[in-house]
N, C-alpha and C positions, 0 to 999 in steps of 0.2 A: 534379537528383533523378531517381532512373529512373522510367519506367513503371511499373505493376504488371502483371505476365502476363499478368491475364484481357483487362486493356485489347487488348493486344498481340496475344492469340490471335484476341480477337474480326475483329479489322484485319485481319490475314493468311490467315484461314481462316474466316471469316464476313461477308466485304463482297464485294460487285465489284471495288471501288477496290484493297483490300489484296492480291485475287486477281494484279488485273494489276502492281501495282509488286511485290507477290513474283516473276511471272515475268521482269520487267524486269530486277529484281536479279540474280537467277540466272542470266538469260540473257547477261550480261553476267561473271559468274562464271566460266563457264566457258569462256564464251570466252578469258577470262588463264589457266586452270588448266582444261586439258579431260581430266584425271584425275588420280588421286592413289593410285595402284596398291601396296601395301607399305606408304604413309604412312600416319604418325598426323597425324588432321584435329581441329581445335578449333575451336568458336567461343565467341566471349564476347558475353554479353549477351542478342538478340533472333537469334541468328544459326542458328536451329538449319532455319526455312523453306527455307534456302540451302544445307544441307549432306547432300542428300536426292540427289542428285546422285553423292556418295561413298561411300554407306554398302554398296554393292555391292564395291567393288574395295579400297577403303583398309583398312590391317591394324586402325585404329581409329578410328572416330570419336566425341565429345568436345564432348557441347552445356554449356558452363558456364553459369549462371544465376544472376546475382548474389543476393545474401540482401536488398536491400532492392524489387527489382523482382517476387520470387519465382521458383518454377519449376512446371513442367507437365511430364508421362510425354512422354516424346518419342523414338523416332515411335511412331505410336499402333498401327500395325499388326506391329510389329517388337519385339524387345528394347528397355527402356529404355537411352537415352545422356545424358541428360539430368542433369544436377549442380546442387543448389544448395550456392554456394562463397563464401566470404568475396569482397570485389570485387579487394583488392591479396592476398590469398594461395589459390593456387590450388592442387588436392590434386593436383598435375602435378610431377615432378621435373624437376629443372632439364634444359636441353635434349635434350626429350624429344618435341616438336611438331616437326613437317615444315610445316604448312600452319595458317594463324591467321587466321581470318575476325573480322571483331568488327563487330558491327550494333549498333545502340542502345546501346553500351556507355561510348565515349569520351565521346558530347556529351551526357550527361544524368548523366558523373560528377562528384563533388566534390572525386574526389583525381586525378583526372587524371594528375600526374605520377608518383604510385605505381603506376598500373594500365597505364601504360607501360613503368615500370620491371619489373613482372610480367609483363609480354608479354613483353619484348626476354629475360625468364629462360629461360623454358618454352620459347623457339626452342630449335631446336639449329643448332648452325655451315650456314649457308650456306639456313635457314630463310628463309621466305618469311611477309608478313604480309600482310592486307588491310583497310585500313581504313574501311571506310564512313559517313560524316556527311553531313549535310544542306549541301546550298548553301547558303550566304547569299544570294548572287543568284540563286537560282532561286526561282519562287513554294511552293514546297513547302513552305519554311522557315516561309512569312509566315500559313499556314491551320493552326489547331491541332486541326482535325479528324482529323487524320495525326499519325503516331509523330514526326515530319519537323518539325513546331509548334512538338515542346519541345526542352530542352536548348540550347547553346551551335553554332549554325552556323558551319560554317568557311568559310573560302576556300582555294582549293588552297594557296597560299602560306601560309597561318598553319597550316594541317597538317603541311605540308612542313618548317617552321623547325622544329616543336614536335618533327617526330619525327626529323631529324638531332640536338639535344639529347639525344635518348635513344640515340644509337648505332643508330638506322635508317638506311638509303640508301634513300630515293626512287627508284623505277626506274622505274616507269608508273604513267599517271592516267587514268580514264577517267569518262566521266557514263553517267548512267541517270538514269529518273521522268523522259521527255519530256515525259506526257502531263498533261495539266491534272490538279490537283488535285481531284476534282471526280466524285461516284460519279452525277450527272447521267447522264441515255441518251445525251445528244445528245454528251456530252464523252465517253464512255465508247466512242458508234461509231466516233467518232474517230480513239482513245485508237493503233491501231496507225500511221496514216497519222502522230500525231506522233510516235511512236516512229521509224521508219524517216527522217526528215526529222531530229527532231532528233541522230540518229546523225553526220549529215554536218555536225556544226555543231561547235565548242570547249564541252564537256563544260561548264567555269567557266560558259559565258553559260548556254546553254540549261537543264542538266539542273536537274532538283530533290535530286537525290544525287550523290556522286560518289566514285570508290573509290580511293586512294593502295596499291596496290603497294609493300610495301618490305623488303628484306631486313636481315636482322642482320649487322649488323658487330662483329668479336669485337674487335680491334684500331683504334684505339689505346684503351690501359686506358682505365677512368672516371676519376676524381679528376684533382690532378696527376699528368702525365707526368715520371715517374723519368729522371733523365739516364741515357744509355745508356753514356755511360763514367765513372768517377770522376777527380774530377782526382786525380794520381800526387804524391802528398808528396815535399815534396824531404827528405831525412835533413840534421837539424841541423849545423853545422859543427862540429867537435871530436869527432863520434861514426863511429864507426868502424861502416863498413857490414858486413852479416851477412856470415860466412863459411861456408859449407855445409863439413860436416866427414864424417870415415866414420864410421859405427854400430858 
């Protein structure tokens, strides 16, 4: 079940805690995509914190906001971009995205496999997605004080099967949330010393999020795969094969 916004807004833009895993995020965002110049930029879900970064150079940016989480004007000092959209139909024509962020969207849905098969529409050929969910093994998962609490946590490996299913390629993986869970002072002075430390460590142990990379694959179709030659009929015996004549 998803969050509701105000939850959500409050977290990101009215704690310490939510201040610094938004910059974790992002800072981590851009380091995979350090512009988006011409592109149109989407995100689904809680993803609009993260997409602040583009809304200077990209020809469009595209905060979707599912109908049972809510939505909020976003950004607050700017034109609104901000959409509230059914969760599997999105008011996006088919590949029409360059770039596809999705924060809070995957692990707190109930169709999950719909809202993949929405994503992988809206790319366009040779589009890029990003997908963010909570560790299982990281402590972020295990505190429901954080967005991070609720929903289904993955492991790199059960994101990765779910989203070659859908005609994604897995291409990079990275972690982010080193720092404890925890808007405490003493965790909070901390909070960069474990960021930089846990940087050097495998993303699956340490991080308390972590982001799958993956592009759309246009080929091979969905369903069965059509033979690509037809077997060649042989002509019955006693039938006299075609003879091409003049007009």
């Amino acid at each position: 079940m998803h969050l509701d916004v105000q939850d959500l807004r409050n977290f990101y833009y009215r704690s310490a805690l939510g201040r610094a895993a938004q910059a974790s995020l992002r800072r981590r965002l851009v380091e995979l995509w350090p512009e988006a110049k011409g592109q149109t930029v989407a995100g689904f879900g809680f993803a609009a914190p993260l997409l602040r970064p583009y809304l200077a150079d990209a020809r469009r940016v595209i905060a979707l906001m599912p109908g049972p989480q809510g939505v909020m004007p976003w950004p607050a000092d700017m034109d609104n971009v901000s959409v509230l959209t059914e969760e599997t139909l999105w008011p996006i024509e088919t590949g029409h995205v360059d770039k596809l962020v999705m924060l809070h969207g995957l692990e707190t849905s109930e169709r999950a496999y719909d809202l993949l098969e929405e994503a992988w529409r809206v790319l366009g050929p040779g589009g890029k997605a990003l997908f963010i969910v909570p560790n299982r093994a990281g402590l972020w998962s295990r505190r429901d004080r954080t967005p991070f609490g609720y929903g289904r946590p993955y492991s790199a490996g059960q994101l990765e099967t779910q989203l070659r299913k859908h005609q994604f390629l897995p291409e990079r993986h990275v972690g982010a949330l080193y720092q404890m869970p925890s808007g405490r002072r003493v965790w909070m002075k901390s909070a960069a010393m474990f960021e930089k430390v846990g940087r050097l460590m495998p993303g699956m142990f340490a991080g308390g999020a972590f982001m799958v990379e993956a592009s759309k694959l246009v080929y091979p179709p969905k369903g069965k795969v059509a033979r690509s030659k037809a077997k060649r009929q042989k002509v019955p015996q006693g039938v006299t094969a075609p003879v091409a004549g003049r007009v």
